[in-house]
N, C-alpha and C positions, 0 to 999 in steps of 0.2 A: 714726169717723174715728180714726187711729192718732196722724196728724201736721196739722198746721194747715202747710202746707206753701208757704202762698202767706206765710206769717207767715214760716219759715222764711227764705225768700228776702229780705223784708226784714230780720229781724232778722240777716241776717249783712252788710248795706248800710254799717252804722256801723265794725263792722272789719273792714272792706274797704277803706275810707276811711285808717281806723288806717294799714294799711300802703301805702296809695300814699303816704302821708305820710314813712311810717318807711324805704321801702325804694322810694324813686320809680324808679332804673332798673331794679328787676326788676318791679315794677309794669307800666312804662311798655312791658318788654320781652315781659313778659308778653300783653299788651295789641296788640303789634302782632304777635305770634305768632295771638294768636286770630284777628285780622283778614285776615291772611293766609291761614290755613287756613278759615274760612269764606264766601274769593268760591265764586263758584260756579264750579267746573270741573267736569271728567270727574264728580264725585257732586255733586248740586244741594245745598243746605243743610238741605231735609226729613232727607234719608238720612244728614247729615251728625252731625243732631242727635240722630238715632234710634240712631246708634253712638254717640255722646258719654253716650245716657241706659242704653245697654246697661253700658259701661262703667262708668259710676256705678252702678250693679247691681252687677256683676261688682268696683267697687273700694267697695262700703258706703260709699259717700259723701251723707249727706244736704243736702247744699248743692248737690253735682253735678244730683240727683233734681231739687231745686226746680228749681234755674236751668235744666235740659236739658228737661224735661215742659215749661216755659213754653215754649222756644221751640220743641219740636216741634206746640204748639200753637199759636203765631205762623206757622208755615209749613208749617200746614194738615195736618200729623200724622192720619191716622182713628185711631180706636177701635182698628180691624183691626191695621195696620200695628204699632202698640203691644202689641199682643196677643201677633202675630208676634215681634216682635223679643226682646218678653221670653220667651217660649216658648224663644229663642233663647242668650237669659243663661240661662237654671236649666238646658236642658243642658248647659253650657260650666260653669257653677259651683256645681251642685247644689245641696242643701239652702239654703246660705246666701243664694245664688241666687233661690230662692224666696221668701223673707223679703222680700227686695228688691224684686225682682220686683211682690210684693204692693204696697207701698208707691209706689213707683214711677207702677205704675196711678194709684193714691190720688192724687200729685201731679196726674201728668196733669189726671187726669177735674176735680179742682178748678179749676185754669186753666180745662181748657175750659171750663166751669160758668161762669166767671169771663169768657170770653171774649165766650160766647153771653148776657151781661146787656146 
């Protein structure tokens, strides 16, 4: 295991806290940004969050990784589909890409681990 990734997610929970506290209206606006872009429209939330974890690939985000592998595990993300999509980040970003990529899996597969207890 590279990352403890489910740890990850929570250890960023306290400063996250930190700034809804320190910066409540970009928090708050933050927040309703998300919610807005995640009803479901023309792309269901599955595919929604498969681009969101591509992305975190593509921007070396390890918070992104946590928090987007849980919920494409939450709405029912395969193995496949994750496979797919990262196939889809290391063309798009190469090398570093790959890196990501790897790890990214790694989140995944722990949620689901995590999901199927």
């Amino acid at each position: 295991m590279v990352k403890d990734w489910i740890g990850v997610a929570g250890d960023l929970g306290p400063a996250i806290v930190k700034l809804r506290g320190g910066i409540p209206d970009v928090m708050k606006a933050f927040s309703q940004m998300d919610q807005a872009v995640s009803q479901n429209g023309a792309l269901d939330p599955k595919t929604k969050e498969l681009i969101a974890l591509a992305l975190g690939v593509a921007s070396r985000c390890d918070g992104c990784l946590a928090f987007h592998a849980k919920a494409c595990v939450k709405y029912g993300a395969s193995r496949e589909e994750v496979m797919e999509m990262l196939g889809m980040a290391i063309y798009m970003g190469g090398g570093p890409s790959m890196i990501y990529a790897a790890q990214a899996l790694e989140a995944f597969e722990q949620w689901q681990e995590k999901a199927a207890k």
